[in-house]
C-alpha positions in Angstrom: -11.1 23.6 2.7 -7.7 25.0 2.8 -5.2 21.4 3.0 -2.1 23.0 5.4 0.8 21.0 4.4 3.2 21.1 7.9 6.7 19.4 8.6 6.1 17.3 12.0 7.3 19.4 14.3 6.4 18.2 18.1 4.0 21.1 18.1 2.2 20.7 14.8 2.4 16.4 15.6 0.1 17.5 18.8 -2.0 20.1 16.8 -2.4 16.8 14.5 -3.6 14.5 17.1 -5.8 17.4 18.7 -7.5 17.1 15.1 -8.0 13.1 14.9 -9.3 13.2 18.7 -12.0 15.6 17.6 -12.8 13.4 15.1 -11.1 14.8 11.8 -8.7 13.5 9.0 -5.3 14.1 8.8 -2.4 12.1 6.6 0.7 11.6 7.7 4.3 9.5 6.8 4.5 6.0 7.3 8.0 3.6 6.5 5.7 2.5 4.2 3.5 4.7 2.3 1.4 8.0 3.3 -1.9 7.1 5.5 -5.5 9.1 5.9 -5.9 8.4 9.2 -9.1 8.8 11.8 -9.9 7.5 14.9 -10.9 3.9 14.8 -13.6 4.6 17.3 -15.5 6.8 15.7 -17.7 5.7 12.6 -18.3 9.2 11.3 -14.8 10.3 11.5 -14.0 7.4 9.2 -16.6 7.3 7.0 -14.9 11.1 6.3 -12.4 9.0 5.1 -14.2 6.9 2.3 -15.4 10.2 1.2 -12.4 12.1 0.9 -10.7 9.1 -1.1 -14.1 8.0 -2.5 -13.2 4.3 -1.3 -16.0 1.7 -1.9 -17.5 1.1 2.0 -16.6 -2.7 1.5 -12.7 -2.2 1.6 -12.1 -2.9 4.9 -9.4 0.0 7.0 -6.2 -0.9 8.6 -6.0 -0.1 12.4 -2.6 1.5 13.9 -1.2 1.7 17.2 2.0 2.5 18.7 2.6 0.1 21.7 1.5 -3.2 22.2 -0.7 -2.3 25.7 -3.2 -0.8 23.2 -4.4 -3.9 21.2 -6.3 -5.9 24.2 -8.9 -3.3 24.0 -9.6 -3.2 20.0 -9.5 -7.4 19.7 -11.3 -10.0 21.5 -8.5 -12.4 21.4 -4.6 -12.2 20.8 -3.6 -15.9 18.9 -0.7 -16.9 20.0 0.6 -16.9 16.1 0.2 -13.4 15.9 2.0 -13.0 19.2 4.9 -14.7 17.9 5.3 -12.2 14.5 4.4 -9.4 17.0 7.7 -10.2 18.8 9.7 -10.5 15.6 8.3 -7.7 13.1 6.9 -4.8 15.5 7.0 -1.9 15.5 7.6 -2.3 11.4 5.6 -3.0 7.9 2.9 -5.8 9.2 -0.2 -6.1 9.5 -2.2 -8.8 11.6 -5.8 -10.0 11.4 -7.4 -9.8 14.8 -11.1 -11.1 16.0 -12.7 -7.5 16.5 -14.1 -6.0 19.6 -16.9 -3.5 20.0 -14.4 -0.5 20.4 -13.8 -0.9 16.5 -16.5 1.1 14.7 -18.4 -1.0 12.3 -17.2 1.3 9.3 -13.0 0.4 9.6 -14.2 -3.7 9.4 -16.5 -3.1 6.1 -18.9 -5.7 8.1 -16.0 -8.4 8.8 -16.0 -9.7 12.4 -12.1 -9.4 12.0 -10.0 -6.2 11.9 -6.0 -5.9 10.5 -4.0 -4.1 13.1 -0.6 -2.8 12.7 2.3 -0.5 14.6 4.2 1.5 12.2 8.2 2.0 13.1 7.9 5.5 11.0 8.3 8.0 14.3 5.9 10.7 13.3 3.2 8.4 13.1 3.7 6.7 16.4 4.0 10.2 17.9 0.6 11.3 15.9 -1.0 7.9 17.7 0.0 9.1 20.7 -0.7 12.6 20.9 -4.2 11.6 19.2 -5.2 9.3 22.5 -6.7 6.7 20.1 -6.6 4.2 17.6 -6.5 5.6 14.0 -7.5 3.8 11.0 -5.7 4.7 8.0 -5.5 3.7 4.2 -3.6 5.2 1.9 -3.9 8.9 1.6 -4.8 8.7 -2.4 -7.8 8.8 -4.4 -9.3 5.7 -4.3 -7.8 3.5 -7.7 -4.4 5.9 -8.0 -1.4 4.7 -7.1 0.2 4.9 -3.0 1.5 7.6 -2.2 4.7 7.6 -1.2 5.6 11.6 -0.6 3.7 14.4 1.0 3.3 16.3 -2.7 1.6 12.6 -3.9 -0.6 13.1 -0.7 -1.6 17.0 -1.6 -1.8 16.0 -5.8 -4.8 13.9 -5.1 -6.4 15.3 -1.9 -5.9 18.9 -1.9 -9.0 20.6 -0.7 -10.2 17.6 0.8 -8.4 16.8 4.2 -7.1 19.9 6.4 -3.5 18.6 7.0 -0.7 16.7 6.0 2.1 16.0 7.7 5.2 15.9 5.5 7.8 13.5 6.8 9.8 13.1 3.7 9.8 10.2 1.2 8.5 6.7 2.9 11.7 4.0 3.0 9.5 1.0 2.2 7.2 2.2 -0.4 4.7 -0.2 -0.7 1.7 -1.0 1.9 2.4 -3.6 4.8 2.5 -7.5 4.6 -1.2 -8.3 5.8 -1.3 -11.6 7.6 -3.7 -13.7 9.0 -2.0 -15.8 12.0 -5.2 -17.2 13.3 -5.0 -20.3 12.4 -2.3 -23.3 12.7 -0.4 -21.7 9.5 -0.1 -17.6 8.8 -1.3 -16.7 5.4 -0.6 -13.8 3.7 -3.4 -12.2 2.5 -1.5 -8.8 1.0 2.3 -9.2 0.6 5.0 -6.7 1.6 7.7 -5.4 3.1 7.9 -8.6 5.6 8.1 -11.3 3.2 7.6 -15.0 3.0 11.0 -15.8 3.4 11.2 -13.8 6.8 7.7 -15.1 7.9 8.9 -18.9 7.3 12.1 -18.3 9.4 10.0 -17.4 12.1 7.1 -19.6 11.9 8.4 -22.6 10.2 5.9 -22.1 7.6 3.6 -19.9 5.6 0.9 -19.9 2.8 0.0 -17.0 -0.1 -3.4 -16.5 -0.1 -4.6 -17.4 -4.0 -5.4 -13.9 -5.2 -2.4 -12.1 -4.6 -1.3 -12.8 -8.2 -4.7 -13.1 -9.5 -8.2 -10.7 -9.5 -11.1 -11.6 -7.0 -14.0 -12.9 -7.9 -17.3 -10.6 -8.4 -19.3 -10.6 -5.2 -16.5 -12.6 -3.1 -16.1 -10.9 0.1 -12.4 -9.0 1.1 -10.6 -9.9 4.4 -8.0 -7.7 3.4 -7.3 -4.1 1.6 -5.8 -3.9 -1.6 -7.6 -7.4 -2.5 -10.8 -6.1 -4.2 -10.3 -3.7 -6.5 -7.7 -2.6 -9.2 -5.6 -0.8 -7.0 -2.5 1.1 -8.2 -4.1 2.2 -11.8 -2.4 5.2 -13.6 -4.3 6.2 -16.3 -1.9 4.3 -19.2 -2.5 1.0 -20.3 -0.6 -0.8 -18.5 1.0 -4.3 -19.3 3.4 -6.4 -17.4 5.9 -8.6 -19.2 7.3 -12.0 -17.9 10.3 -14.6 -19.3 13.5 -14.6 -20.9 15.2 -11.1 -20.7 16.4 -10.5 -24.4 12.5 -11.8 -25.4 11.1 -9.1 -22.9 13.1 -6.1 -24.2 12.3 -6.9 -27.4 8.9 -6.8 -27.2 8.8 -4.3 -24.7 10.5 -2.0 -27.7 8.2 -3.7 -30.6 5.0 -2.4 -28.8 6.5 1.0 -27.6 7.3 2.0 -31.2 4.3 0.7 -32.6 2.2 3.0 -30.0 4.5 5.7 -30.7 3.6 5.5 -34.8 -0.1 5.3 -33.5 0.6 9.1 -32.0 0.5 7.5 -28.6 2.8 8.5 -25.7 4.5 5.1 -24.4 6.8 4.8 -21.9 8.7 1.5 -20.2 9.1 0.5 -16.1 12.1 -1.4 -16.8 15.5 -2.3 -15.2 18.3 0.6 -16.1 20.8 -2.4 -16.8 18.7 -3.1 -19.6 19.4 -1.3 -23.2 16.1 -0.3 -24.5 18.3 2.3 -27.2 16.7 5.8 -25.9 13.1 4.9 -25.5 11.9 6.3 -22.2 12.5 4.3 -19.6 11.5 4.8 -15.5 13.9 3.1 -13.7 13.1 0.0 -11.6 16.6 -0.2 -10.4 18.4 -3.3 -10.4 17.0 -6.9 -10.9 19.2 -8.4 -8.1 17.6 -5.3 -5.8 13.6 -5.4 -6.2 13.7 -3.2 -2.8 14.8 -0.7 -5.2 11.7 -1.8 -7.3 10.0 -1.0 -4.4 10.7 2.4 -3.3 9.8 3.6 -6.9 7.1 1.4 -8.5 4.3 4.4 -7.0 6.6 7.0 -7.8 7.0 5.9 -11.3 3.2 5.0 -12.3 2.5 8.7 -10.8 5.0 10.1 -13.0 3.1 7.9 -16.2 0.1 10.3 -15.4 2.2 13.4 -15.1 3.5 13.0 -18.6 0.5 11.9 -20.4 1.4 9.0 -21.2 -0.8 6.1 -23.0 0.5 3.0 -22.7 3.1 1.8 -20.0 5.0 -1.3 -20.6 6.2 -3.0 -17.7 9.5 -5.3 -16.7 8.6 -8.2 -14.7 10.3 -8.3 -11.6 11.3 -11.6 -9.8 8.7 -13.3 -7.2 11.7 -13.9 -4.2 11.4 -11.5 -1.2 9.6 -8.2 -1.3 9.7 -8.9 -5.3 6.9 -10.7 -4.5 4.6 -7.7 -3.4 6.6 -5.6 -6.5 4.5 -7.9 -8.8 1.6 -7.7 -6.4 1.1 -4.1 -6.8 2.0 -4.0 -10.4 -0.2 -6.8 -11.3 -3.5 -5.0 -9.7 -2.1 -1.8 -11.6 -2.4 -3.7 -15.0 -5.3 -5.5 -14.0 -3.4 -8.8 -14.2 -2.8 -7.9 -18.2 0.9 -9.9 -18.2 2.4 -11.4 -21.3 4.6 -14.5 -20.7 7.8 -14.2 -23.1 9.1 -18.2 -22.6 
């Protein structure tokens, strides 16, 4: 298959949507990272999907929409807490958890009675929903395991040969995958955090709670009610260990094991803030502490980049847990496999 890489021109966005509606794959921008997107309806045009990213069947597919009139059909009840953050955070990076209806194919639910629903504010992919005529369920257009893409060359480095089109809308702004929240009950919890954090959630709702894996691995067997949950997500092919504590403690040991990797004949490098002297080694920047939306943007970029070198061991700056720092350490922490070293 030859993978046609096309700017989203109003006539190549309809060509795009003529493709979903006859039941193929196409990826396309996001503000938040680069989706694979079918229609929702269809369980063979999605289960293209798993097999283009090679995505275990029990990691459940977010649905996207681009107005609000097109959710009655998909659910088979609205809660009135996820009407309130539809009002406040749509069209933008969130993600709600909706009882199902029959329209959803059993294949974008991975078997749950629920299914997570979002409307993207990125304008290419509204106008790609549109022009389709249907729901599309989307991942991330990667290889299952690599890290988000975040750019149309990210999208074409993992599946070239495997999708017939991407649509190349430039970098994404967020850079990491929506908040994913289940409003259903009295209280939202956040089952994935992201771009919509817990601090703008609480404004709205007067409170919120962090589902317990988001910092920690889930158990063998335990069922998923949300993507990016299961699995270790985010992996580049280094090592990969996250350090935690007092700044001066962190460099130094962030510099200790780099040269000592380095004498092994390894290939180390460091995720680290640029404010922070680490005397030459290489570092890929994080940015600023005081700006982890900087973290964000970059985090995929950067543990792409970890492959691209060859590197062997990647030795990672913690970043703070306030705001969208939060899903930083979410998506590093899956990358890692939760390997963090607290330097008190």
């Amino acid at each position: 298959m030859d993978t046609k890489v096309l700017k989203p021109t109003d006539e190549n966005i309809r060509y795009a949507g003529c493709l979903i509606a006859n039941g193929r794959l196409v990826a396309f921008p996001t503000e938040t990272v680069y989706g694979l997107g079918a229609d929702a309806r269809n369980g063979e045009a999605v289960s293209a999907i798993f097999q283009a990213k090679g995505r275990p069947g029990d990691n459940p597919l977010i649905v996207h929409v681009s107005t609000a009139e097109e959710i009655p059909p998909l659910v088979s009840e609205i809660p009135e807490g996820a009407r309130l953050l539809m009002e406040h955070f749509w069209p933008g990076p969130m993600t709600l958890i909706f009882p199902r209806s029959e329209l959803i194919s059993d294949e974008v639910t991975a078997g749950l009675d629920t299914v997570g629903i979002r409307m993207p504010s990125n304008p290419v992919a509204r106008e790609l929903i549109r022009w389709s005529g249907c729901p599309i369920a989307a991942p991330s257009a990667n290889r299952s395991g690599r890290p988000s893409p975040t750019t149309a060359a990210h999208v074409y480095e993992d599946l070239n040969g495997r999708i017939p089109v991407i649509l190349d809308g430039g970098p994404c702004e967020v850079g990491l995958e929506s908040t994913v929240i289940d409003a259903r009950g009295s209280v939202p919890v956040i089952l994935r955090p992201g771009g919509i954090t817990p601090e703008m959630i609480r404004a709205v709702t007067g409170d919120v709670r962090l589902d317990e894996h988001i910092m920690a691995p889930v158990a063998e067997g335990e069922r998923v009610r949300s993507p990016g949950m299961k699995y270790r997500h985010y992996a580049p092919k280094a090592k990969t260990v996250i350090f935690d504590g007092i700044t001066p403690k962190v460099i130094d040991e962030i510099c200790r094991r780099y040269d000592a990797e380095q004498n092994r004949g390894g290939s180390p490098a460091i995720l680290g803030f640029e404010t922070h002297n680490y005397g030459g080694r290489k570092v890929l920047s994080l940015g600023v502490p005081e700006h982890p939306d900087e973290a964000a943007a970059r985090l995929f970029a950067a543990l792409r980049e970890l492959d691209t070198e060859g590197r062997t061991l990647a030795l990672c700056e913690a970043v703070g847990l306030e705001g969208i720092g939060l899903a930083v350490m979410n998506r590093m922490g899956r990358a890692a496999a939760f390997d963090i070293v607290r330097l008190e």
